[in-house]
Phi, psi and omega in degrees: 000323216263341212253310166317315167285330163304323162303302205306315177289349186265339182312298194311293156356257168002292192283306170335298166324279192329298166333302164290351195274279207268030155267329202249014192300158218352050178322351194243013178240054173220049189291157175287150193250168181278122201266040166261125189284178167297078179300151186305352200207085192276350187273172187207111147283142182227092140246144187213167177294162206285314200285317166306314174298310181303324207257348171125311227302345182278312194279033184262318207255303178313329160311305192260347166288324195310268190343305211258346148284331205081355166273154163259130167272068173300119163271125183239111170296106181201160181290160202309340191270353172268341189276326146352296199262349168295314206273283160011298185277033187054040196241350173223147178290336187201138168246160179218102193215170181214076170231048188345324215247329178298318195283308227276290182327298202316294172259031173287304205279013164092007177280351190193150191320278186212134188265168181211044166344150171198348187193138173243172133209197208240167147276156161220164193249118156245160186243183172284130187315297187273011137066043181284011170251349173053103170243290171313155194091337181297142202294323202202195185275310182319281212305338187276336161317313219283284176321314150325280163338307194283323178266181045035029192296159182295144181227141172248118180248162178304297191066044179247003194104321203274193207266345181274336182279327157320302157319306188308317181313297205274344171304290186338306194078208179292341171248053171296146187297160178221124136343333163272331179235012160239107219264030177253332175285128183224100198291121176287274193095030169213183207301157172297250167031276182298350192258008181257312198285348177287297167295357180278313176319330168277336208022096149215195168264142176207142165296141156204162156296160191252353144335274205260014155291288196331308205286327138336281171018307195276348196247354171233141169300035179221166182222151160313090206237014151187140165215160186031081157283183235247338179231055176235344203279121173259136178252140181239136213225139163246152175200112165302145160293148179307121155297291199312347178250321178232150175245165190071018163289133155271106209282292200312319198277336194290282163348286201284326191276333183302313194284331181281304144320320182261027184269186181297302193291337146325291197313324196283316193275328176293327175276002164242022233250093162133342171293300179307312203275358172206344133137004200212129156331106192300299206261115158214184211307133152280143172322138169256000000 
């Protein structure tokens, strides 16, 4: 008897299970569906410099203008004077660079709207950890070239065009090192990102943003030996492309990613963008 009920009760069980099993067949596939429509022109070409991409700050942000719009965001990453020459050949609806006299040219010529600064940092020049050129201490960036210059420490520059290798040009002056007859000078021609693992592979020296050093930092043999001088500061600018000048832009979608950058909540997530992972805001606001 004892043996029979004991069957019986292990059935009741069993049949118990199941009943639930099929009360409970997919609980998770009645997610609320998204109520952002679909814009009619879902892509946004974006070119920009290397340096917003290299330190993190887009792909931090694009997930979520993506989410609450419905835009997709092709990024096409380069220094500024080829991210420039993207929007020029008709390949992006909008740029995000940090060159003034490049931006300024851009819409003189009738390729771009409006320029829109909106958020800086500064450069900084790093170096091999023992500072063989005695770089630190230097009044500015001029002087500290100048010291570079004087022992021949290895210096690495981008040499693309781009807004920092501008910067670097104009710290120089008129008597910039040439890479063909100064063989401590080394013309990359490439992204901030390779020319800080180039230069740590050399222990040499380089301008960079301090964006995308910081973001780097753990992974190169340099340390930082002059910051935010007074003729270091890069300001970074949005600017649409022209519809009445290039065709086949998506104007509207161009539009919607400038206004979300410059909203308050963009603004909340770019000032906080590096405090946790380095202890300091990589970017920040200009007051509007």
């Amino acid at each position: 008897m004892k043996k029979v009920l004991a069957i019986l009760l292990a059935v009741v069980f069993v049949l118990s299970l199941a009943a639930c099993g099929a009360k409970t067949e997919n609980p998770t596939t009645t997610e609320a569906p998204s109520t952002v429509p679909t814009p009619e022109n879902p892509t946004i070409r974006l070119s920009t410099t290397t340096s917003v991409n290299d330190s993190g700050l887009l792909p931090y942000l694009l997930p979520t203008f993506e989410a609450e719009t419905g835009y997709k965001v092709e990024v096409q990453s380069a220094g500024t004077g080829a991210a420039i020459q993207k929007a020029i050949d008709g390949n992006a609806d909008v740029i995000l660079v940090h060159a003034k006299a490049s931006e300024e040219e851009f819409i003189e010529g009738g390729y771009g709207v409006e320029r829109l600064p909106f958020m800086y940092n500064y450069f900084v020049i790093v170096g091999p950890k023992d500072d063989p050129a005695k770089v630190n201490g230097s009044a500015d960036a001029k002087e500290a070239f100048g010291k570079i210059r004087d022992a021949k420490a290895k210096f690495v520059s981008r040499g693309d065009e781009s807004g920092t290798h501008k910067a670097e040009l104009k710290i120089w002056g008129d008597d910039a090192p040439d890479a063909q007859k100064d063989s401590w000078y080394i013309s990359a021609g490439q992204g901030m990102g390779a020319c800080l693992t180039m230069a740590s592979e050399q222990q040499a020296y380089c301008l960079t943003d301090k964006a995308t050093f910081l973001s780097m930092k753990d992974e190169l043999n340099l340390d930082i030996v002059l910051a935010e001088g007074d003729d270091m500061k890069n300001t970074y600018s949005l600017i649409a492309v022209n519809p009445d000048k290039i065709d086949g832009l998506n104007t509207e979608g161009a539009q919607a990613f400038i206004d979300w950058m410059l909203s308050d909540e963009a603004s909340a997530l770019i000032a906080k963008y590096g405090e946790k992972e380095y202890g300091v805001a990589l970017f920040t606001l200009i007051e509007k």
